[in-house]
N, C-alpha and C positions, 0 to 999 in steps of 0.2 A: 736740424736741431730737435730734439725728444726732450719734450717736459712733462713731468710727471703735475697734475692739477688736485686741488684735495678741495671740497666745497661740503661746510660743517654752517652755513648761517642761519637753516633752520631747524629741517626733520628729518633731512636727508643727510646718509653721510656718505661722501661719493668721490671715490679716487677715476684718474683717469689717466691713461699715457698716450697723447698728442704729437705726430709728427711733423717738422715743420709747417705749424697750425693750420694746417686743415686736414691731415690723416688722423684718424681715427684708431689707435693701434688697441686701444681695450676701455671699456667705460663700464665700470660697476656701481650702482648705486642699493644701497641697504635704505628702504622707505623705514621710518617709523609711525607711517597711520596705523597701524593695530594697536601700537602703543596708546595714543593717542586718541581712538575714537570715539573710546567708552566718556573721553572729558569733552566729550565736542569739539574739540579746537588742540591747539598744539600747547602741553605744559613746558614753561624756559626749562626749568629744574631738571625733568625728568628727560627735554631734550639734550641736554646736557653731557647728563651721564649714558644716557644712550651713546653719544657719540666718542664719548672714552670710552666705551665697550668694544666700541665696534669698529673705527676707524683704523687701527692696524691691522686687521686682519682684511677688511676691503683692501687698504693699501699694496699690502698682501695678494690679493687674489689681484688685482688690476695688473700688476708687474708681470706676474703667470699669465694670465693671460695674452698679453703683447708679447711673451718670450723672451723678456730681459729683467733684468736685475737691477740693482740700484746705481752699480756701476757705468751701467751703460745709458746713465741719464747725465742731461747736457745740464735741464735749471728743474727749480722746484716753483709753483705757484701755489697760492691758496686764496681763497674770499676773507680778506679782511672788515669788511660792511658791503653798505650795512646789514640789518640783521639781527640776530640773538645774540646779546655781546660775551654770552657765557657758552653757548654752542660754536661761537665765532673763533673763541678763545682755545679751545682744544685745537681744532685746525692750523690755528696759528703757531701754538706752539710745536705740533707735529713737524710740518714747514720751516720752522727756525730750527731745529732739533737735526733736523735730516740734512738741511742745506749746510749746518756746522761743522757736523759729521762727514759731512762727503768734499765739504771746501765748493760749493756750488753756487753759482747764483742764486735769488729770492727774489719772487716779483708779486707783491701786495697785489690782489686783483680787487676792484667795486662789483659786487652780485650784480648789478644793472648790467656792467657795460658785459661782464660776461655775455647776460643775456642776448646783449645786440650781437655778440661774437657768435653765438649760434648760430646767427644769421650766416655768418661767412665761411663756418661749417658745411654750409649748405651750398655756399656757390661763393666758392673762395676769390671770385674775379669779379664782383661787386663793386658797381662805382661810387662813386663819390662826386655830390652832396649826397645825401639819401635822409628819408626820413624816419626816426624811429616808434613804434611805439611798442613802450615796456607795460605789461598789463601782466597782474600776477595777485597772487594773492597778500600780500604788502603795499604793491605800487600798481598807482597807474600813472603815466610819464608821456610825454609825446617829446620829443629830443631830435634836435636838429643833428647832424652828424655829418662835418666836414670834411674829414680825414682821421685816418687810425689815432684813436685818444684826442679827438677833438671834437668837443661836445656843446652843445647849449641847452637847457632845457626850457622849453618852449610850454609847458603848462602840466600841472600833474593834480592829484584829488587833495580837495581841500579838507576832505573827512574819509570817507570809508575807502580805499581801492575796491577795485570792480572783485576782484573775487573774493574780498573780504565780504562783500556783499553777498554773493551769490553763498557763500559759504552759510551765512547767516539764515538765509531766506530756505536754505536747503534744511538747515537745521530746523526751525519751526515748524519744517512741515514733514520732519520726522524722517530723511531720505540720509542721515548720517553724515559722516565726515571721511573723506572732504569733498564740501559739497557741488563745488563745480563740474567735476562729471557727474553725480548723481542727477543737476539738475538739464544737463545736456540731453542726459537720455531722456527723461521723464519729458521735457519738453515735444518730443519727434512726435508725440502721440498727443498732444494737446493742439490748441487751437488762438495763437496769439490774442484774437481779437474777441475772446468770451468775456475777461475780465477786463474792464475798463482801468488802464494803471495810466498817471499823468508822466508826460514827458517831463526831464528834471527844466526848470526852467533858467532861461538865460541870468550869469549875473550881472549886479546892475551897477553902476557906478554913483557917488553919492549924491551927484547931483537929477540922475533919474534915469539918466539915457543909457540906454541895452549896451553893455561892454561884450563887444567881440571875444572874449577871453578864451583861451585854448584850454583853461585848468576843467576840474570835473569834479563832478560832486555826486556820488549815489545815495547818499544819509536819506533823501526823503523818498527817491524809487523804492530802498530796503522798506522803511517805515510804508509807504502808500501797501506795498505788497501783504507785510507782515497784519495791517490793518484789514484788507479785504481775506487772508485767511481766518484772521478770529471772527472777523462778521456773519464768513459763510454757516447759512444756514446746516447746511451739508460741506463738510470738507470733503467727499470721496476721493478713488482717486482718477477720477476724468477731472474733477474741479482742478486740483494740484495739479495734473497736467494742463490745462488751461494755462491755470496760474505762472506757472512754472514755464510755460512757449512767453507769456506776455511780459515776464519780465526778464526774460532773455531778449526778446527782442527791445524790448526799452534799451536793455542799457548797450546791444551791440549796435544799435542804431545811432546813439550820444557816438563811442569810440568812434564808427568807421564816419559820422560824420565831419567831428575835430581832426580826425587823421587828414581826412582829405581838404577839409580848410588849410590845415597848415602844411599841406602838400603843395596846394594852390599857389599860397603864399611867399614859397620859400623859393617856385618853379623848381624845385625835384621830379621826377621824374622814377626814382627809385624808394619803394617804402619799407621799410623792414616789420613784422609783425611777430613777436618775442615774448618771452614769460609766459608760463604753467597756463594760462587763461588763454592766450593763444592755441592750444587746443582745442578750442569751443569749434563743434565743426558749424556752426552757425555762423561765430566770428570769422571764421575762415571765407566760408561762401559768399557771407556780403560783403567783407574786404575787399574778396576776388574779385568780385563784379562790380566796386564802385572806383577800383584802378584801373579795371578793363577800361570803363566809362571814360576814366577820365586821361585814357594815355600813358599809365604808370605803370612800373614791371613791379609786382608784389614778392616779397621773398620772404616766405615762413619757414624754419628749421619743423623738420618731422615730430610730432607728438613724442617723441623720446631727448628732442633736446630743447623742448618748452620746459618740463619741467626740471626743476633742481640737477645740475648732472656738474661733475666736473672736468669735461671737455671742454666746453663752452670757456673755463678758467683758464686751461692750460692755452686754448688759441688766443685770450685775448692777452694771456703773458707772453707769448711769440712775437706779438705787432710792441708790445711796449720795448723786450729786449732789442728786437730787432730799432728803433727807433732811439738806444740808450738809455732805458728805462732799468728802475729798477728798486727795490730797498734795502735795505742791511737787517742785521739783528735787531734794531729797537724797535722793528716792526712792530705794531699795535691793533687790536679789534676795535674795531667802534660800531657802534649801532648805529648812528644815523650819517654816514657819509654820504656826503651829496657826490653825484655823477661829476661835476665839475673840480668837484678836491682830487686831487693824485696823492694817490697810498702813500704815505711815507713813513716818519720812522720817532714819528709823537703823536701816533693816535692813542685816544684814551679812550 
């Protein structure tokens, strides 16, 4: 089965043609951070219209690329949430348009569980229980995961995501957008333990006693960071590299240690490690080494399907069709879908 995959939810506009979800037949992604840099972060608006700019003629090139046409496609998928609900909505209507047009299936995908499908991208014979976690510049999620499109989520950030973070703390200290590789690199050359930054601390329950909780929270790592660079006497940049190792390792140390509590918990044995921040080669290496620890087989997609891509879309609309899945034309964008809702055909 060849589905063509279209993913518009943020900056990225990225078509892709998937072979019986796990072949790879072409994956183009068009970035818009140049657009974006000069405002530090991502404009809706301006994401927007980039991607009605742009999206047909990626579509375009992905089909060339893989050596086939429109006709030679089986179904259409696209990212319906959540996400930018105006960048979401291009996408979608391409995908209702195309699948009209050709009489084809339609299969709403969730950006999240994409991202767990990179996973299977990677090693299509993945078992099941396995644990996820989705970490990215929107979300951080830890997600139990049973069976293809069977989810639970097990705890996610109560305030900032981890790369909303990292994004933040890059931008203060002048390293641009966006800022989670900037602060990757900058860290190798720094020295985690120059700056003093507080672990975030556990939350509490209201009668007093430490709650176990698997959710996350970076608001006061951001703030403790953001604070020690206005104070420094000297910002150079050995401080900022400092800076910049120690609060990498703060908050990769919070993730890989909630991952492996609710690995413990769950007795999985398979962990999935997914979304644009999943890149971090720090996040990678203590991952690696705390599932070696603990008995678990770690499975991260290659720095080219962490971030944004529409591969990832089309495999995880192969496990849905394959399973009877599906939507029709009143498909809808929403911005905040939760992992647990299936796409359907009233979202608003």
């Amino acid at each position: 089965m060849r589905i063509l995959g279209i993913e518009t939810s943020c900056d990225e506009t990225a078509a892709s043609v998937v072979r019986d979800g796990r072949v790879i037949e072409s994956s183009v992604v068009a970035s818009q951070a140049d657009l974006h840099r000069r405002f530090g972060g991502v404009v809706p608006e301006l994401a927007s219209r980039k991607h009605i700019e742009r999206l047909l003629p990626v579509i375009d090139e992905a089909l060339e690329k893989a050596g086939v046409t429109l006709r030679d496609l089986d179904a259409l998928s696209v990212t319906c949430g959540p996400g930018l609900v105006g960048a979401l909505a291009v996408g979608v209507a391409a995908a209702k348009s195309l699948a009209l047009s050709l009489d084809l299936p339609l299969v709403g995908v969730n950006h999240l569980e994409g991202h767990i499908y990179a996973a299977f991208l990677t090693e299509p014979d993945l078992a099941f229980p396995a644990l996820a976690l989705v970490v990215s510049g929107a979300h951080t999620d830890l997600v139990a995961v049973s069976d293809h499109a069977q989810y639970r989520t097990l705890g996610r950030t109560r305030d900032d995501a981890a790369g909303e973070a990292f994004d933040k703390v890059a931008r203060a200290m002048g390293l641009g957008y966006p800022g989670g590789p900037e602060i990757d690199r900058l860290a190798r050359t720094g020295d985690p333990r120059t700056v003093p930054l507080p672990a975030p601390m556990p939350f509490r329950r209201r009668s007093g006693r430490i709650d176990d909780s698997l959710e996350f929270s970076f608001s006061g790592i951001k703030t403790a960071a953001l604070r020690a660079l206005h104070a420094a006497a000297r910002a150079d940049g050995q401080f900022k590299a400092d800076l910049a190792a120690g609060f990498q390792r703060v908050v990769v140390d919070v993730l890989v240690d909630k991952s492996m509590r609710a690995a413990q918990s769950l007795g999985v044995k398979t962990v999935m490690l997914v979304g644009g921040v999943a890149a971090n080669t720090w996040l990678r290496a203590e991952m690696q080494r705390a599932c070696a620890a603990a008995g678990c087989r770690l499975v991260v997609p290659p720095p080219s399907l962490c971030s944004d891509n529409a591969a990832m879309i089309a495999a995880a609309a192969f496990y849905r069709l394959r399973r009877g899945g599906g939507s029709d034309l009143g498909l809808g964008a929403s911005s905040d879908l939760s992992l647990e809702q299936t796409p359907n055909n009233s979202l608003a």
